[in-house]
C-alpha positions in Angstrom: 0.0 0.0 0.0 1.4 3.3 -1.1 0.4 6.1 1.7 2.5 8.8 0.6 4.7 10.0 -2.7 8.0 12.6 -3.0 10.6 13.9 -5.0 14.2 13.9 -3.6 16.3 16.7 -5.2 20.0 16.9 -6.1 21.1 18.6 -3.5 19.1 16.1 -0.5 16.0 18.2 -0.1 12.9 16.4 -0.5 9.1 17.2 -0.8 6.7 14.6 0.2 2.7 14.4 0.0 0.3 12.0 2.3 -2.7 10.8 0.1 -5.5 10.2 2.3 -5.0 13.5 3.8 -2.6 15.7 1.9 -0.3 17.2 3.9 2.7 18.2 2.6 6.2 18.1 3.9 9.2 19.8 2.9 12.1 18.2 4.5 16.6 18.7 4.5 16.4 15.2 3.4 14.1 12.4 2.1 14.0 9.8 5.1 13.5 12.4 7.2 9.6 11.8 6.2 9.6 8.3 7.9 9.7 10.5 11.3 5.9 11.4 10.2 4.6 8.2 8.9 3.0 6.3 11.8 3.5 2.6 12.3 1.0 -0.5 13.8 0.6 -3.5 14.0 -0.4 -4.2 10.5 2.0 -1.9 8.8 5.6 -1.3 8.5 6.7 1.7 6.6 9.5 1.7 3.8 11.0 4.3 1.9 11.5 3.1 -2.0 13.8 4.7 -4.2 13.3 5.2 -7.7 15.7 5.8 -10.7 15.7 8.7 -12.7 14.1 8.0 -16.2 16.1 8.8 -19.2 13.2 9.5 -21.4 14.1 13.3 -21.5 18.1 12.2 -22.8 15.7 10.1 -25.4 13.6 12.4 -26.7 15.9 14.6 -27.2 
């Protein structure tokens, strides 16, 4: 289950949105958001990377 989505910037800052209530943080650096994301029983939060595309270098 996916409860929140970000971008990480070059330089380490990072903006990250909740979707069932969308608040947004703006944070120094991206796993500073798992500070904010609550845990139970049932869940067990993860950050998840993912790589840049190179569509943009493709299209180009």
């Amino acid at each position: 289950m996916v409860i929140a989505w970000g971008l990480a910037y070059e330089d380490g800052r990072a903006e990250v949105t909740r979707l069932d209530s969308g608040h947004r943080w703006q944070l120094a650096a991206a796993d500073q958001v798992m500070r904010y994301i609550g845990r139970s029983e049932e869940c067990s939060p993860r950050l998840v990377w993912v790589a840049p595309s190179d569509v943009g270098a493709r299209a180009a």
